[in-house]
C-alpha positions, 0 to 999 in steps of 0.5 A: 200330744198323741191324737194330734202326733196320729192325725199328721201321721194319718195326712202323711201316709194318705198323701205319700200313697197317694203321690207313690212316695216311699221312704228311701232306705238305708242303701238308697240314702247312702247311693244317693250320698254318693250321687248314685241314685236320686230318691224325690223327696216328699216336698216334691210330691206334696207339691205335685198334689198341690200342683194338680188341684190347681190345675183342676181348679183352672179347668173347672174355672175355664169350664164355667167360662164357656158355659156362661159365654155359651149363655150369654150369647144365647141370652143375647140372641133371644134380647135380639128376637125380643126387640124385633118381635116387640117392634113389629108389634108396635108397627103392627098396632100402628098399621091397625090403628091407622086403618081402623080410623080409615075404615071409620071414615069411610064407614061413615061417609057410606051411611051418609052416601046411604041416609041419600037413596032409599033403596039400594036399587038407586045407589051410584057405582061410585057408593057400591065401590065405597062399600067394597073398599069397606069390605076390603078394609075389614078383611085387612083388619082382621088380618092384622088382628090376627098376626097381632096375636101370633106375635104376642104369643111369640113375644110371650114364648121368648120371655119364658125362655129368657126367664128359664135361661137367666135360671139355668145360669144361676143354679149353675153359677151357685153349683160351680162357687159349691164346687170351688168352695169344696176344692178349697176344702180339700186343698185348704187341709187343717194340717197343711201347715203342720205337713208342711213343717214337717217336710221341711224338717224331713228335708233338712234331715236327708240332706244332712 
């Protein structure tokens, strides 16, 4: 019964001291009987207490929404770059195909042009031109190759960034339900029901 009577005592003093509750006197119950002076009663500040965790915990809840709409629309532009940057690649890849298949053509046109004339000394205008447009398409080739390359590794950068993003948001929503799960603690006290009978019995006794 003492341990028990110790720990309520404890829970009351904190919250009064921390809400700048004191006891009303003698001489202020009697002015207040008489409608001089209005001492607030511990119910109030208790509710004060409770009404300022709320209000921490609506600002905490508006915070976290900001921050993962902020990493949604991040998320979304990098999916945006993503799908363009893929697109690209298959175009790119399509246009190497198609000029691959083009240059294989002409390729073997020219050996066959070539397997005719013996020496170059002999070979028409129109075989000359037929080997510099396979030059040509070499060059163009190459080039492709490379912006094939550019853009996987452009392609490459954006996933890690996308996987680095979805982490980031993860740890801050385990932070952020560690955060509302202590909130909870605290407002959640073991003798909250107990101060709370108690205010009621304190209330009931002023008012008398």
């Amino acid at each position: 019964m003492v341990a028990p009577a110790l720990s309520l005592f404890f829970v009351v003093t904190v919250v009064c001291y921390t809400c700048g509750y004191t006891a009303p006197s003698p001489e202020r119950k009697t002015k207040r009987k008489k409608g001089l002076v209005r001492q607030p009663s511990l119910n109030e500040y208790f509710l004060n207490l409770f009404g300022f965790f709320v209000d921490l915990k609506e600002k905490d809840l508006e915070l976290a929404a900001q921050i993962g709409k902020s990493l949604l629309e991040q998320n979304r532009e990098l999916q945006e770059r993503n799908d363009f940057l893929e697109e690209s690649l298959i175009k790119s890849n399509e246009k190497t195909n198609q000029l691959q298949h083009q240059l294989k053509q002409r390729i073997n046109l020219l050996h066959s042009i070539s397997d005719d004339f013996d020496d170059d000394a002999d070979m028409t205008n129109a075989a000359r031109e037929r080997r510099a447009n396979v030059e040509s398409l070499r060059r163009r080739i190459r080039q492709l190759e490379g912006d094939n390359d550019l853009l996987r590794s452009n392609l490459a950068e954006l996933r890690n960034q996308n996987t680095f993003l979805e982490e980031k948001e993860r740890e801050l929503a385990e932070e952020y339900v560690k955060q509302l799960e202590i909130a909870n603690e605290k407002v959640s006290h073991p003798y909250a029901h107990t101060l709370s009978n108690y205010i009621i019995k304190e209330n009931s006794q002023t008012d008398v």
